[in-house]
VEXLO-374494 format. One record per residue (C-alpha): residue number from 1; x negated, y negated, z; residue in three letters. Coordinates in steps of 0.1 Angstrom, whole numbers, padded with zeros to 4 digits, always signed. Example, Ala and Ser with C-alpha at 12.3 -4.5 7.8 and 13.67 -1.06 7.14 Angstrom:
<rs>
> lumdo,c1,c2,c3,seba
> 1,-0123,+0045,+0078,ALA
> 2,-0137,+0011,+0071,SER
</rs>
This chain:
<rs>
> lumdo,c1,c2,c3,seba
> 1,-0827,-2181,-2399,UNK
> 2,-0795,-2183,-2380,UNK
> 3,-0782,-2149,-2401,UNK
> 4,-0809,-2131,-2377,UNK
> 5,-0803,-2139,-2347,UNK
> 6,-0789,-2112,-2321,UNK
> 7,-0752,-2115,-2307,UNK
> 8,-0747,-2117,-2272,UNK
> 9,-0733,-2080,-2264,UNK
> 10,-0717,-2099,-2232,UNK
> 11,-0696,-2123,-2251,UNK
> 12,-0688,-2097,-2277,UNK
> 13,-0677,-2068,-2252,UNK
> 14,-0662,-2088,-2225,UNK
> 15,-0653,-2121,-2244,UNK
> 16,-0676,-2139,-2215,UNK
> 17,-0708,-2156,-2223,UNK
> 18,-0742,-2145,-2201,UNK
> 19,-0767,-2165,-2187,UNK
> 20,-0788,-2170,-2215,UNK
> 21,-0762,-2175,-2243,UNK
> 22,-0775,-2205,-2266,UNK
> 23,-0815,-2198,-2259,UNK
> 24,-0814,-2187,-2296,UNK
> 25,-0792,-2216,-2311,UNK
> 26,-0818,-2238,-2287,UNK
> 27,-0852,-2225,-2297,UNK
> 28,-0842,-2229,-2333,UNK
> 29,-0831,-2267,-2330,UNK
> 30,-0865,-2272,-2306,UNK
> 31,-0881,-2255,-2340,UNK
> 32,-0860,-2280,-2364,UNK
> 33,-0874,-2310,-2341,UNK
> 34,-0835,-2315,-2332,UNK
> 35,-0849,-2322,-2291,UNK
> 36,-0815,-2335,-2274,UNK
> 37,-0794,-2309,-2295,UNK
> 38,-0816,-2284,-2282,UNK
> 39,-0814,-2295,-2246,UNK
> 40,-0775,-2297,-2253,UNK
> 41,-0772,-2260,-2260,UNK
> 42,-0791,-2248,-2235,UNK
> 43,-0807,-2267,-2205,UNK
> 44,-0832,-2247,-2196,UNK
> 45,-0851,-2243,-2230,UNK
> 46,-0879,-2262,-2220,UNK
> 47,-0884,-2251,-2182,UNK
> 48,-0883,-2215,-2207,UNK
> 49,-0912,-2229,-2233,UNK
> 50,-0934,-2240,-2201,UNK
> 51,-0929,-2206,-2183,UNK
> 52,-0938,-2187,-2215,UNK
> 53,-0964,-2211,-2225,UNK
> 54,-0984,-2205,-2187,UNK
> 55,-0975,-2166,-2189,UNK
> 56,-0990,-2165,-2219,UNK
> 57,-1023,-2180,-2205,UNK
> 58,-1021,-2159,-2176,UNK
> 59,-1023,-2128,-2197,UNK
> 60,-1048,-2143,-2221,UNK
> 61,-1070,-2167,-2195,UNK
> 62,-1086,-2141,-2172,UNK
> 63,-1110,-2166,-2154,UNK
> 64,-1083,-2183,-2143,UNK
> 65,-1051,-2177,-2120,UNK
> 66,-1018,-2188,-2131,UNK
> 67,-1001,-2162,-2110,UNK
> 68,-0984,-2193,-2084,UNK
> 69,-0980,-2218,-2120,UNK
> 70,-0959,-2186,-2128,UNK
> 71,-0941,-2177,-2103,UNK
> 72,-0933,-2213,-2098,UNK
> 73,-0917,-2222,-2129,UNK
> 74,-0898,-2190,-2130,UNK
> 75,-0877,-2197,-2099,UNK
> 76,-0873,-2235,-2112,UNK
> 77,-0864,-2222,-2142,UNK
> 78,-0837,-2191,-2126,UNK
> 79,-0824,-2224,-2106,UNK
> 80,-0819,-2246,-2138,UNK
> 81,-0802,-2217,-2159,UNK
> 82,-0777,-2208,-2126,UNK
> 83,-0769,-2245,-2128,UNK
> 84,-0764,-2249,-2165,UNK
> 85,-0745,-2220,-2167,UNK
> 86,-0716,-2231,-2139,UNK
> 87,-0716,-2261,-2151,UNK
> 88,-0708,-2245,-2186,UNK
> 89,-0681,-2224,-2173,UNK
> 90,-0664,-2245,-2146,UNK
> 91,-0659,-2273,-2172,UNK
> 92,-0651,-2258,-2206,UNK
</rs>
């Protein structure tokens, strides 16, 4: 599975890794039940799962509004992955 996965054109152009680097690596380890590897590669995969998990019922689930659920867990989730990601670069 990993032979399919899509490089990061920001690592591979300007040798510096992006935002969302390892939410591949992650998603595939959350797959392979590997739970603290996953949350190793990428802090904010399951703040991501939740957010796609309620936009998904917000498309589907028209009797009910998900819109502030949504909107919600996006900026948490923007916050984590700003986080994660300084933390990534200031200390490696």
């Amino acid at each position: 599975m990993e032979e399919y996965m899509l490089p990061c054109m920001s690592k591979k152009l300007f040798g510096v890794e992006c935002i969302g680097c390892g939410t591949q690596r992650a998603l595939i380890l959350l797959l392979k039940g590997e739970f603290v590897e996953a949350f190793k590669m990428y802090p904010p995969i399951y703040t991501l799962v939740i957010l796609f998990l309620f936009l998904f019922l917000h498309i589907v689930d028209k009797s009910r509004n998900y819109t502030r659920i949504v909107i919600s867990l996006a900026i948490i989730n923007l916050i984590i992955m700003i986080l994660s990601y300084a933390y990534k670069m200031y200390n490696y």
